[in-house]
C-alpha positions in Angstrom: 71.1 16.3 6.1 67.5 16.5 6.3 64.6 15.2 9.5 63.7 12.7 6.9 66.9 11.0 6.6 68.2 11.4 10.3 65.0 9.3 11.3 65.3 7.0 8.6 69.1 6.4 9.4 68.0 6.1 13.6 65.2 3.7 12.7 67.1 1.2 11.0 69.4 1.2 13.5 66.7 0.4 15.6 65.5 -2.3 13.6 68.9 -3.6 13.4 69.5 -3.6 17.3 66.0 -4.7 18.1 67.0 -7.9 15.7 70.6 -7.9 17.7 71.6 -8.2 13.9 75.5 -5.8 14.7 76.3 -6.5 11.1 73.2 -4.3 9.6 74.0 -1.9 12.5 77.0 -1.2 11.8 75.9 -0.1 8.2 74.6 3.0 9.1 77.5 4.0 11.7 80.1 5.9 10.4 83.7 4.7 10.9 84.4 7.5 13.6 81.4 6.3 15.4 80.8 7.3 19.3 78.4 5.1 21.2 77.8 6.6 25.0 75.8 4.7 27.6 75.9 7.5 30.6 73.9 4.1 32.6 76.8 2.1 32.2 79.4 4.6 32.3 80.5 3.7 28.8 81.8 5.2 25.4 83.5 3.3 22.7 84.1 4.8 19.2 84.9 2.9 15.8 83.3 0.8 14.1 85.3 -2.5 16.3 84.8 -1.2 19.3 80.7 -0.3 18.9 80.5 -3.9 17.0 82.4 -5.4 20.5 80.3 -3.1 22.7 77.1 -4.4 21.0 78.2 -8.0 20.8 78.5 -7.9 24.6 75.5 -6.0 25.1 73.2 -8.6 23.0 74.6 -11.4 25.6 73.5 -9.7 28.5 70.2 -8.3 26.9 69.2 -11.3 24.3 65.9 -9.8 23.5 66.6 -6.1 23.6 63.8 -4.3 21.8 63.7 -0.3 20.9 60.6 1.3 19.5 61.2 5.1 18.8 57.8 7.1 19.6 58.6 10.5 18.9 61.6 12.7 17.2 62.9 15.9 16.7 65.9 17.3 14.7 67.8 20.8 14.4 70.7 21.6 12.9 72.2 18.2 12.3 71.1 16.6 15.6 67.9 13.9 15.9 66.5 13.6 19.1 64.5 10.2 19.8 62.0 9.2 22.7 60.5 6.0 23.0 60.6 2.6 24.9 63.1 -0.2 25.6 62.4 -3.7 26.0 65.0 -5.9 28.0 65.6 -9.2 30.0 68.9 -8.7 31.3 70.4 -12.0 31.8 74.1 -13.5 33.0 76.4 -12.0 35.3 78.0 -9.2 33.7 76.4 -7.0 36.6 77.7 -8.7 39.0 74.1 -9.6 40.3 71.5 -12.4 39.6 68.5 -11.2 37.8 64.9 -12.2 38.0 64.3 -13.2 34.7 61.4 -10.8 34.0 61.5 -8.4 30.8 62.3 -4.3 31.7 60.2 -2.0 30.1 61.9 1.7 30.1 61.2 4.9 28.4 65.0 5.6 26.5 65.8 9.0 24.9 68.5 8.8 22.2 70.3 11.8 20.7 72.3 11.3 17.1 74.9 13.3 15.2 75.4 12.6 11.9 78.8 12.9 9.3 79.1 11.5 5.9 75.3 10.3 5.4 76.6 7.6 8.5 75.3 7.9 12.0 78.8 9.5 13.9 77.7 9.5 17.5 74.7 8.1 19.5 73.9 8.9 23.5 71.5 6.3 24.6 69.5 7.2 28.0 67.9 5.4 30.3 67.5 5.1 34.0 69.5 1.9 35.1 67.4 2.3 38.6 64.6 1.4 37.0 66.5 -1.1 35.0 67.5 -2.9 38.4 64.3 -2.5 40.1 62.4 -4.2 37.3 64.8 -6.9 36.5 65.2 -7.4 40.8 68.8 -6.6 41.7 70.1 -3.9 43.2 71.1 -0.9 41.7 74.0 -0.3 44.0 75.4 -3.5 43.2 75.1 -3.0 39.7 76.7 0.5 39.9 79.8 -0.9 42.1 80.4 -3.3 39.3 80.5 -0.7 36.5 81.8 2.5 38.4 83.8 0.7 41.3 83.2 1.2 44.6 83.9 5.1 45.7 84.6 4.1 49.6 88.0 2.3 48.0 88.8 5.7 46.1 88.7 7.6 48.6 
């Protein structure tokens, strides 16, 4: 597969996610798709689990906006750069946020199989997530990664 089409099959899966529309993202995912979050500690693959993953993800981020800046492909693999736009709202976290829209730079590598997107690692810095939406990052990261004092 060609640049052209990597970053025309990222791009509407921006669009898509930017709308929270998980119908017309799940249109360009192929059926063996892998979503990873390293922030959240998460990885789903299939189409059911990324449309459940997304589904949650759109509660907690209602407005969640991506606007790629930059690319670069090689080989099969597009590499994206640009900037994320979220409220994050509820308490999935475990914490009460401010209320205030995050503003993040977000670097997004994508695979491809089948003219589908077949895996996507989304990157951001969830620090700078917590800071800017007012809770603490700690907190946050007890909730998703559990808390390493009671592993030990």
């Amino acid at each position: 597969m060609d640049g052209k089409r990597m970053f025309e099959l990222a791009e509407r899966l921006a669009i898509a996610k930017s709308r929270q529309d998980v119908a017309a993202a799940l249109e360009v995912l192929h059926p063996d798709m892998v979503l990873e979050t390293p922030a959240f500690g998460s990885q789903v693959q299939g189409l059911a689990e990324n449309e459940s993953i997304l589904t949650r993800f759109f509660k907690s981020f209602p407005d969640y906006h991506v606007t790629l800046d930059g690319h670069a492909c090689s080989d099969g693999t597009l590499v994206c750069w640009g900037t994320v736009r979220m409220t994050m709202t509820g308490d999935r976290f475990g914490v009460v946020p401010n209320g205030r829209r995050a503003e993040l730079p977000v670097f997004i590598t994508f695979a491809f199989r089948d003219d589908r997107i077949a895996r996507e690692r989304f990157v951001f810095d969830l620090s700078e997530l917590c800071a800017q939406s007012g809770v603490s990052t700690d907190a946050v990261r007890r909730k998703l990664f559990g808390d390493p004092a009671q592993a030990a």
